[in-house]
N, C-alpha and C positions, 0 to 999 in steps of 0.2 A: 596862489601859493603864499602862505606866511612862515617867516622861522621865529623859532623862539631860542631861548635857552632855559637848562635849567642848572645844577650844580654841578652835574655830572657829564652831560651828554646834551648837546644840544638836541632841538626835535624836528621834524619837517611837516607839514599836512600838503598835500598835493592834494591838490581837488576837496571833496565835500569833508569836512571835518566831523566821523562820526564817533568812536572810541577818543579821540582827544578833543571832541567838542567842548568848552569852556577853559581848555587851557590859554588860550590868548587872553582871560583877563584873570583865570585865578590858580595862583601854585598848588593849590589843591584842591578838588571839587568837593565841596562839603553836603552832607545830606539835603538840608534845603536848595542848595543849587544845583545839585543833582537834581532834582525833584523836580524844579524847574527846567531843566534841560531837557528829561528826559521820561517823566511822567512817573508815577507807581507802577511799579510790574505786576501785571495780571496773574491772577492763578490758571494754570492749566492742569488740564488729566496728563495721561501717560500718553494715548492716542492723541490730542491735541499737541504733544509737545513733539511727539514724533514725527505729526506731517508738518508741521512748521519746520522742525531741523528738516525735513527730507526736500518742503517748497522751498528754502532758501539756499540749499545744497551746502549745507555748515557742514564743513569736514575740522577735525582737529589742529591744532595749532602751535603742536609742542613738536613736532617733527615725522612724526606716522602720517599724516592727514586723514587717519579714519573717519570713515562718517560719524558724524554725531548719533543719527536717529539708531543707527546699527547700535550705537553703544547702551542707549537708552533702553532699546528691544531686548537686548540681552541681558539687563540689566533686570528688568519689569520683569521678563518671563523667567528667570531664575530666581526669582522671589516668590512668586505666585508656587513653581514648582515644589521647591523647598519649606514654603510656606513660612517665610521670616519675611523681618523688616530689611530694610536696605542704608545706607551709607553714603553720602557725595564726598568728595574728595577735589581738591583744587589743587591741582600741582603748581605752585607759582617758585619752587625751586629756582627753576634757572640755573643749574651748574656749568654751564659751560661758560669761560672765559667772555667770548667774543656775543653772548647776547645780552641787550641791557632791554628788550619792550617789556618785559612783565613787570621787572621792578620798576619802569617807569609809569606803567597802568598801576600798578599798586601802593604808589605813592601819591601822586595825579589822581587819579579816577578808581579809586577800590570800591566804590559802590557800585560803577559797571558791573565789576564781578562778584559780589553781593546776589547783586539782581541776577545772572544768569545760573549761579549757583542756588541762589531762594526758588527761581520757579524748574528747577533741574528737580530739587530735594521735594516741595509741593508735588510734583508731577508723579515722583517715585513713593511717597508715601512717607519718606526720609526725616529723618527728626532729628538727624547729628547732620554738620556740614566741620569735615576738617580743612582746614586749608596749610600746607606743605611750604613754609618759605627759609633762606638762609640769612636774609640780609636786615641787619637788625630795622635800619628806618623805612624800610618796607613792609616788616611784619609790624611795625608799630604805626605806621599808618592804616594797616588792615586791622587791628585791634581798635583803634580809634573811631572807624567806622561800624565796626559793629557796635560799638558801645551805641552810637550815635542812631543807629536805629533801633536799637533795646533788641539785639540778636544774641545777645549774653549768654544766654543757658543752649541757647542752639548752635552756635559757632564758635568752635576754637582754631587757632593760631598754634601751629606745630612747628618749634624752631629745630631746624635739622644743619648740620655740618656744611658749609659751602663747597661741596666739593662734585668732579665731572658727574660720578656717578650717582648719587642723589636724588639725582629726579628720574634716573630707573624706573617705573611704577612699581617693579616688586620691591628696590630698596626702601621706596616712599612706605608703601605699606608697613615694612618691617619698622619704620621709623616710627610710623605712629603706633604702631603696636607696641612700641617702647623697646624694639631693640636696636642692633646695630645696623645703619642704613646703607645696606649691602644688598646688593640683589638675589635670592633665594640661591640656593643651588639647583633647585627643580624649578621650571616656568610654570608660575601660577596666572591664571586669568583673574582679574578681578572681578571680573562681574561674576563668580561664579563662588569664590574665598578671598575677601578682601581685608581689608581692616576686621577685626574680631572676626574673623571667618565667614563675615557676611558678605552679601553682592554688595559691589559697591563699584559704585558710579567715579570714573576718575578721566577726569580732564586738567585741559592747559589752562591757564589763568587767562590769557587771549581769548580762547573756545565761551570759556564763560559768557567773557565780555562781548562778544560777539553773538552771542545766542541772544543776552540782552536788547542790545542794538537789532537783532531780528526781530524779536517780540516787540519791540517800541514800533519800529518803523511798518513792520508787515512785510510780506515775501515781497510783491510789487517793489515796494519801493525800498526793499534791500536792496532787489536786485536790477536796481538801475542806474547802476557802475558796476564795475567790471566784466567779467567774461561770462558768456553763457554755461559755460561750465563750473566757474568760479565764480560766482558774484560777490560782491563787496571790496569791502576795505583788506587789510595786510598790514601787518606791523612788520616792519625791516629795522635791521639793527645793524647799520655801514658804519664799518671803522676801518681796520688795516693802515693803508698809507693814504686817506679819508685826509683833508687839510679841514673837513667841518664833521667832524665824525659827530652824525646822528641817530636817532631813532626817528624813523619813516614812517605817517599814517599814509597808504595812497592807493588810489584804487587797482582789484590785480588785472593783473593784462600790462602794465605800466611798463614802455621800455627799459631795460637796464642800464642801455651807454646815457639814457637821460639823467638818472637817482644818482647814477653815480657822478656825472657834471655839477649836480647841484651840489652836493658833496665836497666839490674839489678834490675829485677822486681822479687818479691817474693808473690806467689798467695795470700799464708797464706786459707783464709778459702772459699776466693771469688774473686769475678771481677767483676766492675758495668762494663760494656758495654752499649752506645747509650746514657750515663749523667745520666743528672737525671730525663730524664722519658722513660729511660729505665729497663734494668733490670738486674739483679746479675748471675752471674754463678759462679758453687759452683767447687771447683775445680777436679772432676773426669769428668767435662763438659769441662774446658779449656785445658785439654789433647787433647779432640775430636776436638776442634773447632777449624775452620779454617775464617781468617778475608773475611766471604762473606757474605750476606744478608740471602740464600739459608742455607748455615750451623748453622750460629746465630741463625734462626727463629725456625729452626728446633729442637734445642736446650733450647728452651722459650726464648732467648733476642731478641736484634737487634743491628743492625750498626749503626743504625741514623746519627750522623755528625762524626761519628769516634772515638768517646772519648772511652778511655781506662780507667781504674783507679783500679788497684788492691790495695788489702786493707793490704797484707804481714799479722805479726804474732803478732805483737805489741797492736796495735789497737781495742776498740771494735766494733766491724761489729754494732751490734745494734744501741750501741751511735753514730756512722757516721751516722746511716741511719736517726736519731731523730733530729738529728743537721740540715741535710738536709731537711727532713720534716717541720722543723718551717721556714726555709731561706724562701722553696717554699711558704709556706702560706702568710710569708710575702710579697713576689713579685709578687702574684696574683693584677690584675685590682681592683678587689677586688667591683667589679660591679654586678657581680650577685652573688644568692645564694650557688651556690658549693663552689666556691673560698670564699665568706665573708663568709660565717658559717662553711660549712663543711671541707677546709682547713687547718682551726685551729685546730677543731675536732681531724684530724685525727693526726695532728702533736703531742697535747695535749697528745691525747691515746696513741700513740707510746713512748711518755716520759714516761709516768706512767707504761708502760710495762718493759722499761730500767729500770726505779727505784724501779722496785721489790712493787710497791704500789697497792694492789687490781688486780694483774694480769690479772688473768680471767675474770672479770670483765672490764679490760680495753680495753680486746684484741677483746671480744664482740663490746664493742664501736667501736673500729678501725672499724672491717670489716663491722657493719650498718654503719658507718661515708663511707665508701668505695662504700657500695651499694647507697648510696643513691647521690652523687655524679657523678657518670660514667654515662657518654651521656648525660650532663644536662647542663654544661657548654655554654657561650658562644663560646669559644673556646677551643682547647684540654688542656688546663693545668691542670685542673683537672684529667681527665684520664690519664695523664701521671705522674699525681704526685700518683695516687692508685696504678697505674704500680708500680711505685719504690718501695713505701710500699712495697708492696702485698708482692714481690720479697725478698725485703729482712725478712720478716717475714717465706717465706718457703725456700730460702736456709740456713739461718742463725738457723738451727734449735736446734743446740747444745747447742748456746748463749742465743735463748730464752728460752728455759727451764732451763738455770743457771742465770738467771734473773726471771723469775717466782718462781722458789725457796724462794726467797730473799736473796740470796746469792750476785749474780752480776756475773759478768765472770772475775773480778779479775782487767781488763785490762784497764787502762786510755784510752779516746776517746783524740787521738792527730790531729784531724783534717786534715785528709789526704783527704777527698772528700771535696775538699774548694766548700769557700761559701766566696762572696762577697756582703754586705747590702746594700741596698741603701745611699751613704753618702747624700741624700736628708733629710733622716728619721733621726731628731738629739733629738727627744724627748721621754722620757720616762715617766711609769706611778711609781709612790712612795705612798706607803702607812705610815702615823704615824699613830703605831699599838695603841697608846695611845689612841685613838680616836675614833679608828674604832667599830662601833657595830655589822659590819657584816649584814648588811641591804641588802645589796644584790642589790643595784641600781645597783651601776657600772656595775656588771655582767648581769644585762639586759638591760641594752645599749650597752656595747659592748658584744653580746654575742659571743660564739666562741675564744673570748680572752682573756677576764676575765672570771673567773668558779668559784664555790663555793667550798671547801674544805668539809669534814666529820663533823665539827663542824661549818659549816654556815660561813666560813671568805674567803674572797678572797681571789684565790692566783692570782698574779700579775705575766707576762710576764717580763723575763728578760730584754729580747734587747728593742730596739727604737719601737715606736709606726711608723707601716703604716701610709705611706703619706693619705692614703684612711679613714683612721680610726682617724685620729688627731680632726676634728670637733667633733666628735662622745667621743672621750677623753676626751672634753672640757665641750663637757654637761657632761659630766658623773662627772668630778671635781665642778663644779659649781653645779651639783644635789644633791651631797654627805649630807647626814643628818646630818653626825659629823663629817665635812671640814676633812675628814682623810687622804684624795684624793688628789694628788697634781700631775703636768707635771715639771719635771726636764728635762737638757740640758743632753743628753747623752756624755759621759766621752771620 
């Protein structure tokens, strides 16, 4: 095992270093050391590319795990059908707070995903490669490399909004298509109307890099680490209450109470596993559990993009998960009904369970705000944001019955499952209570965001009003009976 660091996050390699191969001597792997590390990447067909993903068992790497060769199959044969060209697509987004391995492979090692996107686009007949990123010295170290291997007119760098939902595939698309990077209202498949309406091919920046490293090494000797079912490497991204919060190369199968000792990772009561639309394990689950799709599932969570985040002893479980719950509501599209009403809901009711306010009564709310929500979305954010809930409502079960009490669990929320806002969103709602009569407009304009209190007065949302919701603000201020209402600049 070696550690490094680098400016942001340190790194770990457990066992065979093969995606972070040359970071132990260089902060950035440059095309000739590339080259030397890891060869020229061969041309393949469409069928050659397909039984290699399918001998190596590469499944996806952004949080679906779909198999690779599937995507490539239905990629090809909705080309052939239609009779167009085809499109690659590099999701190296990364919107979620709590994951840092893409931007660290695409600052480090962007020619890994060069090379699995070069022989992705070869295979499919592809003559455009976009690649999807937010973060400015990550998309300029992928600009840099292309330049460096004269991919100029083949590859562009698409800078899109850092925000949760971003890396959507339908918002990605909409992004490069040049509009606003929201996920459709109808679910389009990509391989079928992607980018310009064509197929198109869209993967994790990991997937790439990984396909790469399959193509160099050959299935054999991919797959000799990890699991029979899994082979290879895994990028993890442990932070939370992390005393060495990393980015993990290590092969899967890897226990999890190990990654996290090296870490100086302390469980305490739990482990979010897969972010934040996955799920918690409680800690006689992260003894068992081993970093694989196969073990997590079987355990109730998931891998998703590899996020780690244990919560240690300090912390309250509940308050991180309610903190989390408002972020998401917030960074919903905020286009259909789950997200703009139910969202809030559920964020809403999970506070008022933290605050020891009408408990039982809140916690009823939650799970109809839950039911009513799941499979109704445009897109999965909703069900992925009930997942988390849900999760931490049943492992967390010591803290929410010392919170139903009205007691509390004693423990300041220190913010260890960050949360980053939109710095879009600078406006806030303020009430002068002088004034207010408690009419209740605001709260039926914006419902979901403004609520009614026990004695008929609003309670008003801390943070910054949704970019989605600020029109909706403005009537609500200008509706107001007794001008109580007003939009302040957030601080």
């Amino acid at each position: 095992m070696t550690t490094r660091t680098t400016s942001d996050l340190g790194f770990l390699q457990v066992g065979p270093a093969r995606l972070t191969r040359g970071f132990d001597t260089s902060p950035r792997v440059d095309w000739p050391t590339h080259l030397s590390l890891h060869g020229q990447p061969q041309a393949l067909s469409t069928d050659q590319l397909v039984a290699l993903a399918e001998a190596g068992r590469l499944h996806g790497r952004g949080g679906a795990a779909f198999p690779f060769w599937r995507k490539v199959k239905a990629v090809a044969d909705s080309a052939i059908r239609r009779k167009t060209r085809t499109i690659v697509v590099v999701n190296a987004t990364e919107g979620e707070p709590g994951s840092h391995k893409d931007k660290l492979l695409m600052r480090r090692a962007p020619h890994l995903i060069l090379d699995g996107a070069a022989i992705t686009a070869t295979a499919l007949g592809a003559k455009e490669i976009f690649v999807g990123a937010t973060e400015d010295r990550a998309a300029a170290s992928m600009e840099q490399a292309i330049t460096e291997r004269g991919m100029d007119t083949r590859v562009r760098v698409v800078r899109l909004p850092e925000r949760f939902i971003t890396g959507e595939s339908g918002a990605l698309i909409r992004g490069i298509n040049g509009h606003r990077p929201i996920p459709p209202g109808r679910k389009r498949r990509a391989y079928e109307s992607g980018v310009g309406g064509l197929p198109t091919m869209l993967s994790n920046a990991e997937t790439y890099a990984q396909l790469a490293v399959l193509a160099s090494l050959g299935p054999r000797e991919y797959r000799s680490v990890g699991t029979l079912e899994e082979p290879g490497t895994v990028l993890l991204t442990v932070t939370g209450a992390a005393r060495y919060p990393a980015v993990i190369e290590t092969p899967a199968g890897a226990p999890l109470a190990h990654l996290l000792d090296l870490c100086g990772a302390s469980v305490g009561e739990g482990v979010l596993m897969g972010g934040y639309h996955g799920a918690f394990l409680g800690r006689a689950a992260v003894g068992a559990a081993r970093v694989s799709r196969e073990s997590l599932n079987a355990l109730g969570a998931t891998l998703g993009a590899g996020i780690i985040m244990p919560l240690g002893r300090r912390t309250c479980p509940l308050g991180e998960a309610a903190r989390v719950a408002q972020y998401l509501g917030a960074e919903s599209a905020g286009q259909c009904g789950p997200c703009r009403l139910g969202l809030p809901d559920i964020a809403n009711a999970l506070g008022e369970v933290v605050a020891g306010r009408g408990s039982a009564a809140a916690l009823d709310t939650l799970h109809r705000a839950v039911r009513m929500v799941r499979g109704r979305g445009a897109c999965s954010h909703p069900d992925g944001v009930s997942r988390f809930v849900i999760s931490a409502i049943e492992t967390f079960t010591a803290d929410l019955a010392a919170h139903q009490n009205g007691g509390g669990c004693g423990r300041p929320v220190l913010g260890l499952l960050t949360v980053e806002p939109n710095p879009d969103a600078k406006l806030r709602l303020e009430v002068d209570w002088s004034r207010c009569d408690g009419h209740g407009l605001c709260a039926d304009i914006l419902k979901g965001t403004v609520r009614m209190d026990e004695y008929d007065y609003p309670v008003i949302p801390e943070g910054a009003i949704p970019l989605y919701l600020e029109a909706d603000a403005r009537k609500a201020v200008a509706m107001c009976p007794g001008l109580a209402l007003r939009l302040v600049k957030r601080q």
